[in-house]
C-alpha positions in Angstrom: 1.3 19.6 27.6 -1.5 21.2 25.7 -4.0 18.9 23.7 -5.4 22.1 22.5 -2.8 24.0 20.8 -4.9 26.5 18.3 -4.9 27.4 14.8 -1.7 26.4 13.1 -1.0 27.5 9.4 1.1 25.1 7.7 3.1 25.8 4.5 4.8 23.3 2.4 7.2 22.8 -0.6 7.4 19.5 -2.0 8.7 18.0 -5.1 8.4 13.9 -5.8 6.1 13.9 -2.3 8.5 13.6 0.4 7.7 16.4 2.1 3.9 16.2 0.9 3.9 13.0 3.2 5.6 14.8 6.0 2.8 18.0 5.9 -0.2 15.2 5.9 1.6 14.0 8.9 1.5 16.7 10.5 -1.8 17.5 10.0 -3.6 14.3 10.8 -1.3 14.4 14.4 -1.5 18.5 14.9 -5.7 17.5 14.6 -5.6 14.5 16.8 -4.6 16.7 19.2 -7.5 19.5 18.7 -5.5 22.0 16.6 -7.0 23.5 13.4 -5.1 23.2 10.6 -4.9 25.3 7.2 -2.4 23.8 4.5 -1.0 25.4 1.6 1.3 23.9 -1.2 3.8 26.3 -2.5 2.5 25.1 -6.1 2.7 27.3 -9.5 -1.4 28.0 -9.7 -2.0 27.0 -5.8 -4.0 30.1 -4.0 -3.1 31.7 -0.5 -4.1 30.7 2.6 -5.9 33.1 4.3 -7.7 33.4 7.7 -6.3 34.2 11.5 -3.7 31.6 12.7 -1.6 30.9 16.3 1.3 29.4 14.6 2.9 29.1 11.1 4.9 25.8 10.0 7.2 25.9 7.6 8.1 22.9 5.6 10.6 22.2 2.8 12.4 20.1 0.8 16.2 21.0 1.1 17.9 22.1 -2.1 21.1 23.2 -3.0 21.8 23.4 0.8 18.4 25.9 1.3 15.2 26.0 0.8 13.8 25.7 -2.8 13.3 29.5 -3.9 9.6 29.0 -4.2 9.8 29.3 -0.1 12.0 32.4 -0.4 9.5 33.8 -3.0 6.5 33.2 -0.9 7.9 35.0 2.7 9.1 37.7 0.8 5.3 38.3 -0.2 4.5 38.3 3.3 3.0 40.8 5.3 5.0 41.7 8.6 3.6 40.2 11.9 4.8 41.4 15.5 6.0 38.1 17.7 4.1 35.9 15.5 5.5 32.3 16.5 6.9 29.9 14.1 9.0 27.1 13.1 10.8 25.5 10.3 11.5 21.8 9.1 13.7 20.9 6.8 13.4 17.7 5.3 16.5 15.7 3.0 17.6 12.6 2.8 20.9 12.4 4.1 19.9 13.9 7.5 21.1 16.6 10.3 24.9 16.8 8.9 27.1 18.4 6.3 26.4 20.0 3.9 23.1 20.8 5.3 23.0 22.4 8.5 22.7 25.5 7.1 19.9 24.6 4.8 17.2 26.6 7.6 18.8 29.6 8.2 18.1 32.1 5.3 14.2 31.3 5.6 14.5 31.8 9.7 16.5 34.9 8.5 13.7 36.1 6.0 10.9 35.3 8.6 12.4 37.4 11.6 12.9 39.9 9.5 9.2 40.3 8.8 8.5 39.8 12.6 7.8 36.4 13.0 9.3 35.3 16.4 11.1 31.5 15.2 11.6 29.5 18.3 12.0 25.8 17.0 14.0 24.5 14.1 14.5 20.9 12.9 15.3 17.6 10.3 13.7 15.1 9.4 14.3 12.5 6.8 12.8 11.0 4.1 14.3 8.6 1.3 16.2 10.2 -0.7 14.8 11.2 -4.4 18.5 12.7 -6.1 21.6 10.9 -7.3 22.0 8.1 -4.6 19.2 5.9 -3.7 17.8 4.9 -0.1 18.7 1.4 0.1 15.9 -0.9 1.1 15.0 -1.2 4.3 16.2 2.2 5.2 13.5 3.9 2.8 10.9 1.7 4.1 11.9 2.6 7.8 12.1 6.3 7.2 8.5 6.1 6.3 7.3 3.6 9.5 9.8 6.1 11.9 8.0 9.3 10.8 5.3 9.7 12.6 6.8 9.2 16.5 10.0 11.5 14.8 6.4 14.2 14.0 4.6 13.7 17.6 8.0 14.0 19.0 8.5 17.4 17.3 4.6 18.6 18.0 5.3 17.7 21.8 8.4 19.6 21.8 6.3 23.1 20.5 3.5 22.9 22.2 5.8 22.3 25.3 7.1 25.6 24.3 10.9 24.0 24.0 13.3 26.1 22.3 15.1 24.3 19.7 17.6 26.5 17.3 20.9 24.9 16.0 24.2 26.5 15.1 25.3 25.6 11.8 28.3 24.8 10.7 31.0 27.3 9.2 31.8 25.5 6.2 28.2 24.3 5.8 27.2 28.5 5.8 29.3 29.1 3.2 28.3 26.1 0.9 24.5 27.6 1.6 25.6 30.7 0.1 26.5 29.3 -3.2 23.6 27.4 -3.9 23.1 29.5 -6.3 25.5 28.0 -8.6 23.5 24.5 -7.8 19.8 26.2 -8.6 21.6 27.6 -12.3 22.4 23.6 -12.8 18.6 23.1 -11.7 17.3 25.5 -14.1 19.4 24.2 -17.0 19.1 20.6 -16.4 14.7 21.1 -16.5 15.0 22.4 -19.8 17.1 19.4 -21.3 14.8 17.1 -20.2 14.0 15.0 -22.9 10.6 13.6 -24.2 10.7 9.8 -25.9 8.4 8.8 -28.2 6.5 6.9 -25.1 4.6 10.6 -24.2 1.0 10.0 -24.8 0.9 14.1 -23.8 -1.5 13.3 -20.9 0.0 16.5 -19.1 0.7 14.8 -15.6 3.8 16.1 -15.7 2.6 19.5 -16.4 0.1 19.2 -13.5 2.0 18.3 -11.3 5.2 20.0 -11.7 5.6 22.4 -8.8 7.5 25.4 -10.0 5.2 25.8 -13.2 8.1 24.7 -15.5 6.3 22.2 -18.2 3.3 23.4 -20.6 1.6 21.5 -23.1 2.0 21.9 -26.8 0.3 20.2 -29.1 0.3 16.8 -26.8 4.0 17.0 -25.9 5.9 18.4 -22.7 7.7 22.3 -23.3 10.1 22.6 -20.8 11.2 26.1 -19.5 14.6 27.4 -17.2 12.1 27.5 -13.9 13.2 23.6 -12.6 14.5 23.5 -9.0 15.8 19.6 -9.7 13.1 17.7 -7.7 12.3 15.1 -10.1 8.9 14.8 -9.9 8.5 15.3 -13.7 10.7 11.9 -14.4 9.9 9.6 -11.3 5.8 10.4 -11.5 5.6 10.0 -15.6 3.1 7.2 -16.0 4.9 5.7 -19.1 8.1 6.7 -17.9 9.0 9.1 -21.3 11.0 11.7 -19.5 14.4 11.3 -19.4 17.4 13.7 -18.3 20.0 15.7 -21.3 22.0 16.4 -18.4 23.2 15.7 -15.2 22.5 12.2 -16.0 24.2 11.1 -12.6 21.9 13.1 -10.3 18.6 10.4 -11.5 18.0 7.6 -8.9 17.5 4.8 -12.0 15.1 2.6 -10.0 12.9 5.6 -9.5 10.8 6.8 -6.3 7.5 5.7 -6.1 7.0 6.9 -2.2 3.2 5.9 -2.2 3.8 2.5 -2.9 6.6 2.4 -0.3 4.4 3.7 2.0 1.6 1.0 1.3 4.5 -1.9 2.0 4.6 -3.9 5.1 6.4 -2.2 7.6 10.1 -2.7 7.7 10.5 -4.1 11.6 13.5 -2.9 13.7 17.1 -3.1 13.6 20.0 -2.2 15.9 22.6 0.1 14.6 25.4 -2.3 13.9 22.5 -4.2 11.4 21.9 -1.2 9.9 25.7 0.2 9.4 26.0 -3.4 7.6 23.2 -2.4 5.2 24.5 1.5 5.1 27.7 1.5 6.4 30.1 4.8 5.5 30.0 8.7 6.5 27.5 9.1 4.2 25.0 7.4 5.9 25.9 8.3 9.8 22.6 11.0 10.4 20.4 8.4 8.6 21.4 5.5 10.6 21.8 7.7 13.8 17.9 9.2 13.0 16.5 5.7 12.8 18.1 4.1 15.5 17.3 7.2 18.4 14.2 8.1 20.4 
């Protein structure tokens, strides 16, 4: 195994920080280990990365059974590079099953397309931020599980293990109509409603990844560029934003994943504890994620 494994580029999508969490991770291990790292947030406003690099690590949120089309966007920009290696990690909250197994394979598509050669592919898993909410300690031991789940995945690249999954048929043709969900994304951001709680400190604008909120005169414009990732409502600090529609899809407690973080760590469980705490289908590729080496 190499300690010394080169310059690495990593780029990232992230929405209410999952995956923001995941790309530090990666970064403070990938340098541990001698590696040079240049990040870059897929972020309305954020520059290129630019400079010479060994690898590029691609990192995204899942949505609407892709990536968000920020990450689509960005390798279509790219210019072409002959063998170049790379990988991509999804990250969701329900885990390595249906409806996402697809969720990787237009972007691996789109990058060997421009010559990149992609050799590993994987999940990971983060609380979930959309319509049903982590229950405790699951969320907390996502967080405490993620980095051996990151060294694991760094010692299987620089190993040079090959790691591409076949998705399933039913989950390939739900990826090709996420289209459908993005249209609900874009039309659910610009119902978002402002109470009279706004002070018009323009967090939300800052911090909205896809560029969708301006400020006018002191209150939040919303526009039809939303990709649904709740940032916007969960990170407001007086909690003024609330949703016209899709109502359902809003965890109502919230996601406050740096305070999570900052909790004592959640201890260990065997599976047939955690099934008790998450039992159902739903919840299989979380428990099973938790629970294996």
């Amino acid at each position: 195994m190499s300690q010394n494994i080169g310059k690495i580029r990593l780029v990232y999508y992230s929405g209410t920080g999952g995956t923001r969490i995941v790309a530090d991770r990666f970064a403070t291990q990938l340098r541990e280990r001698g590696a040079t790292v240049t990040i870059q947030r897929l972020m309305a406003g954020e520059p290129e990365a630019t400079g010479e690099y060994d690898l590029l690590l691609v990192l995204y949120a899942v949505y609407a059974f892709n990536a968000p089309e920020p990450v689509y966007e960005w390798i279509k920009n790219l210019p072409g590079q002959q063998g170049k290696p790379a990988a991509v990690i999804s990250v969701s909250g329900g885990g390595e099953m249906s409806p996402n197994t697809a969720c990787r394979s237009k972007t691996i598509r789109m990058l060997e397309k421009k010559g990149y050669a992609v050799h590993y592919e994987n999940m990971l898993v983060m609380p979930s931020n959309i319509a049903i909410a982590t229950k405790a300690p699951l969320d907390k031991m996502l967080l405490d599980v993620l980095p051996h789940k990151v060294d694991n995945i760094i010692d299987e690249i620089t190993r040079g293990i090959v790691r591409r999954k076949a998705p399933h048929l039913i989950d390939r043709a739900l990826a090709s109509m996420g289209g459908l969900e993005r249209l609900g994304g874009h039309a659910f951001g610009k119902r978002i409603r402002v109470s009279a709680e706004c002070n018009g400190c323009g967090h939300c604008a800052a911090n909205c990844p896809s560029g969708n909120i301006a400020m006018n005169d002191g209150r939040p414009v919303f526009a039809t560029k939303c990709f649904f990732c709740m940032n916007c409502m969960y990170c407001c600090p007086r909690k003024a934003l609330s949703p016209g529609i899709g109502k359902i899809a809003v965890i109502k407690t919230g996601l406050d994943l740096d305070k999570l973080a900052a909790a004592p760590a959640a201890g260990k469980m065997s599976a047939e504890q955690l099934k008790k705490i998450a039992p159902g289908i739903a919840w299989v590729a979380v428990r099973k994620y938790i629970t294996e080496e």
